[in-house]
N, C-alpha and C positions, 0 to 999 in steps of 0.2 A: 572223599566224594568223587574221586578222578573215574569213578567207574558209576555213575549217578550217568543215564540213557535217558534225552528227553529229545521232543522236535526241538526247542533252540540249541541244540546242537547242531541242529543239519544244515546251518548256515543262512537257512530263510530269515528274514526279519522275522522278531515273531510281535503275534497282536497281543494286547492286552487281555487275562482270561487265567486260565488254569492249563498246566499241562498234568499226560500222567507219564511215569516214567519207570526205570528201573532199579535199583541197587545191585549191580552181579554182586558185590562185593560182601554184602550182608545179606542176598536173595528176598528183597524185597520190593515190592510193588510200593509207588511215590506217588502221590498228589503235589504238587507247588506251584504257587502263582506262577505265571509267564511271563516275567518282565527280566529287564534286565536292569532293575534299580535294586541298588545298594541293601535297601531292607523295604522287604513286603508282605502284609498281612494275607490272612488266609483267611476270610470271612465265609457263613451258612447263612445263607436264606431260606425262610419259609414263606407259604400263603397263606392267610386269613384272608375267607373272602367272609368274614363276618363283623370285622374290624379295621383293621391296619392295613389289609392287604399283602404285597410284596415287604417283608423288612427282614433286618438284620438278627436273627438270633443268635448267634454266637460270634467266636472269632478267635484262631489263633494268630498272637502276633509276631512279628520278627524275633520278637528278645524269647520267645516259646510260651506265653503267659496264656492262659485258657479263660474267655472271657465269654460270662456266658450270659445273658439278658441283659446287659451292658457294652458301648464302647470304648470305657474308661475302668483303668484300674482301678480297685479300691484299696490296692495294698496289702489285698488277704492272700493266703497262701493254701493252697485246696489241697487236703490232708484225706488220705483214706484208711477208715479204720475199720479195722476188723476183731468186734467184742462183745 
């Protein structure tokens, strides 16, 4: 990842939020939290303006786990089949 191109590189503090970045190394374009704590999630929000409003629908987290109408694991393992 020594070749992973974000703004908290450029030596600015950085704020709380999302950066986007680069991979030369695998040419690929990155999304990642912008913090600089040890492990941080990567949550989606949507809008219901007919309900809920602002909330959480999904979330990837530090350990890689795809969480999706929940905050909390259930232990299940998401399988794609093709049959």
């Amino acid at each position: 990842m020594d070749d992973v191109k974000t703004d908290v590189d450029s030596g600015i503090t950085p704020n709380k939020g999302i950066a986007l970045g680069y991979d030369s190394a695998s040419q690929t374009g990155i999304i990642i939290p912008d913090t600089n704590s040890a492990s941080s999630n990567l949550a989606f929000w949507t809008y219901d303006s007919t309900s809920t409003g602002w909330a959480e629908r999904a979330r990837i987290t530090s350990g890689g786990d795809l969480l999706v109408g929940t905050q909390t694991s259930a232990g299940y393992k998401f399988r794609v089949w093709d049959g």
